[in-house]
C-alpha positions in Angstrom: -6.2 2.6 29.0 -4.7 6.0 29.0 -8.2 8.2 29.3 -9.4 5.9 31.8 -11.4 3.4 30.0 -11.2 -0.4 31.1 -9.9 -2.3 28.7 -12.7 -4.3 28.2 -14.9 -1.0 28.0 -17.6 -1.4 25.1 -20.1 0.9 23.9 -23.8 0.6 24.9 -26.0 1.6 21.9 -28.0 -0.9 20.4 -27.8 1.4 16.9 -25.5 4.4 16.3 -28.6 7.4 16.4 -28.3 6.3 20.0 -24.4 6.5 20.9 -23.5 9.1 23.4 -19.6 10.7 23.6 -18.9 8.5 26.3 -19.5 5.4 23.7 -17.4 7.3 21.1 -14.5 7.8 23.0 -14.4 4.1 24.0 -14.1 2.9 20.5 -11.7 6.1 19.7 -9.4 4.4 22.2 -9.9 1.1 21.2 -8.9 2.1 17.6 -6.0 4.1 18.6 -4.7 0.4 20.3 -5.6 -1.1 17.0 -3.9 1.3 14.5 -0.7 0.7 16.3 -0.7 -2.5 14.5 -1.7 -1.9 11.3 2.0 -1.7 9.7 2.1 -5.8 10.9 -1.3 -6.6 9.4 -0.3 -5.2 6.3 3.0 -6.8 6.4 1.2 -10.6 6.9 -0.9 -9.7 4.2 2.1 -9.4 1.7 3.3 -12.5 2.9 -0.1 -14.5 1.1 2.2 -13.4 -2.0 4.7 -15.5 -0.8 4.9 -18.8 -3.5 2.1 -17.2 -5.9 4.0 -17.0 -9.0 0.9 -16.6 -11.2 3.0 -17.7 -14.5 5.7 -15.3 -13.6 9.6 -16.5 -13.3 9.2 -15.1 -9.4 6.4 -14.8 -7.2 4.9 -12.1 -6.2 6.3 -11.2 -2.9 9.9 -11.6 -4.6 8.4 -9.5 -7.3 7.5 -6.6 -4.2 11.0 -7.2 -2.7 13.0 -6.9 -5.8 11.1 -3.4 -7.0 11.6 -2.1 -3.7 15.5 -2.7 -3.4 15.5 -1.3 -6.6 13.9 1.8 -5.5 15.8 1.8 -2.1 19.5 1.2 -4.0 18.5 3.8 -6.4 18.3 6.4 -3.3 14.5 7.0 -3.4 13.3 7.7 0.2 11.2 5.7 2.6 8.1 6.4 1.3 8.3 5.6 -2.3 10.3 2.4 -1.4 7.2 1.4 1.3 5.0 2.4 -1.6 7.1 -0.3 -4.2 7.2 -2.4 -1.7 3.2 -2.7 -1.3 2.6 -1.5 -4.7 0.9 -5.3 -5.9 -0.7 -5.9 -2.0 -3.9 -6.2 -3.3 -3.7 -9.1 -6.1 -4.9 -11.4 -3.5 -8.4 -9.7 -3.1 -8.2 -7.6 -5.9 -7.4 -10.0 -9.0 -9.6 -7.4 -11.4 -8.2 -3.8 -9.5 -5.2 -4.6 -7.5 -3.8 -1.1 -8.1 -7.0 0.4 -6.3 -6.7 -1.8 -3.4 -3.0 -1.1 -2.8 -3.6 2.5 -3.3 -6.2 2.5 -0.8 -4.4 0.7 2.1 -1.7 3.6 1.2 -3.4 7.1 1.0 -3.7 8.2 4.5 0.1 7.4 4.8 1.9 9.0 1.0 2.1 12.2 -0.8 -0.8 12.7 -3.9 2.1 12.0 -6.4 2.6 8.7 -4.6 -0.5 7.3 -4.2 -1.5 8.4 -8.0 1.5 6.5 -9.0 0.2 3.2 -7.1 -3.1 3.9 -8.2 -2.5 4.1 -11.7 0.6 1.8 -11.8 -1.2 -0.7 -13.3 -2.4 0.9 -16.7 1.2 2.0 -16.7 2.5 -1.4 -16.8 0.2 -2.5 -19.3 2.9 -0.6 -21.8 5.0 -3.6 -21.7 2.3 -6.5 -22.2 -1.1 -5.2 -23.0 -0.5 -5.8 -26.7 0.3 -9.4 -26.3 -2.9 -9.8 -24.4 -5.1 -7.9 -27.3 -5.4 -4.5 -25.5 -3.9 -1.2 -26.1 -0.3 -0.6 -24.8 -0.9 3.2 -24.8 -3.9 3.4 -22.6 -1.7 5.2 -20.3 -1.3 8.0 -22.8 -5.2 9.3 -21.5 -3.3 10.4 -19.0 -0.3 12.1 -21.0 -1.2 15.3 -19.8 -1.3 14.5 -16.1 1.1 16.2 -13.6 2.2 12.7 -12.6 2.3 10.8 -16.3 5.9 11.2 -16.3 6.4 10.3 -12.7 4.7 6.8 -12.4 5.6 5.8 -15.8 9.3 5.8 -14.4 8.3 4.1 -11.5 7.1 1.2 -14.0 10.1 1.4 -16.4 13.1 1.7 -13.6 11.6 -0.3 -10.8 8.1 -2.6 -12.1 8.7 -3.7 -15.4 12.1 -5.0 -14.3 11.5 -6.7 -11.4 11.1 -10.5 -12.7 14.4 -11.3 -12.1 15.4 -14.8 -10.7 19.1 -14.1 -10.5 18.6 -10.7 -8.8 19.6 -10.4 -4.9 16.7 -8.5 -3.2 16.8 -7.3 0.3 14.8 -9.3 2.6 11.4 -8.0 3.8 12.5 -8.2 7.3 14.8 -5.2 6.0 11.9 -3.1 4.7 9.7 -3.8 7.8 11.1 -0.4 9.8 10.3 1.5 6.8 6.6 0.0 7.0 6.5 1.0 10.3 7.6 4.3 10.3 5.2 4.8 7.3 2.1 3.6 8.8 2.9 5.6 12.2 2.6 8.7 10.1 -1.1 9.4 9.1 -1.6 12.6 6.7 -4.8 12.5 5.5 -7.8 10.5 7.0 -11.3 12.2 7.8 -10.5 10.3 11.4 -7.2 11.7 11.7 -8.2 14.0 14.4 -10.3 12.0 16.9 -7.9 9.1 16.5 -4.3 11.3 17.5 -5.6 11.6 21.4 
């Protein structure tokens, strides 16, 4: 490894009050290898969306694809579309609070005004459909005031709301991978950021 670490090198403590720097920097370097990868991980885990349609006309992957190639062919730049694209990740293991999970797997990577707009996306969306479910369409409007409001609620209407299209021609993820990777590479804010650039 590149500061001289085997491979295989593990740390010795039993119990963290007893790691020295020599431990720490072994699992520094053994994160470093494993961040590299992170972009494919979280590409495999949108593909469990793959065939879960959930009552929709689409599935949800298709559902990812289609607002991202709407977000790409409307000229938004990488990040936004990366953030479209991953915007429903976490309906797998978040079924109550998928917008907090995708927004989590997203903040050391996106702006504020991104990862608010995946974070809240979802009480956003409800303006289309809460109604029919019971709830309040305008719960978004707590946020009316917000720097943001007007920002993810066009997100929804341009790019969410509208992407349940069967007949619509979405670019394939393969496409958006690169994006995803170039994304991920770029950390911005992480209380690790520092020990893991090395």
């Amino acid at each position: 490894m590149a500061d001289g670490h085997a491979a295989g090198a593990q740390a010795k403590f039993k119990e963290m009050l007893e790691g020295s720097k020599e431990d720490w920097d072994i699992i520094a370097e053994h994160s470093r290898h494993f961040n590299k990868g992170l972009a494919q991980r979280v590409i495999s885990h949108l593909r469990l969306l793959d065939g879960d349609f959930g009552g929709f006309p689409i599935d949800r992957l298709t559902h990812s694809l289609q607002t991202a190639t709407r977000a790409h062919r409307d000229g938004r730049d990488e990040e936004y579309v990366v953030c479209a694209l991953l915007h429903d990740i976490g309906d797998t293991l978040g079924s109550y609070n998928h917008p907090d999970v995708a927004a989590a797997i997203l903040k050391p990577f996106v702006s504020e005004k991104n990862h608010w707009m995946v974070a809240n996306h979802g009480m956003f969306q409800g303006y289309y459909f809460f109604h029919h479910l019971g709830l309040d369409r305008n719960m978004r409007d707590q946020f009316r005031d917000h720097p943001y409001f007007e920002y993810t609620a066009q997100f929804c209407h341009l790019y969410d709301q509208s992407a349940f299209d069967p007949g619509y021609e979405s670019e394939p993820l393969e496409f958006f991978e690169p994006m995803v990777e170039r994304v991920f590479a770029r950390p911005k804010n992480s209380i690790y950021l520092k020990a893991m650039e090395g």
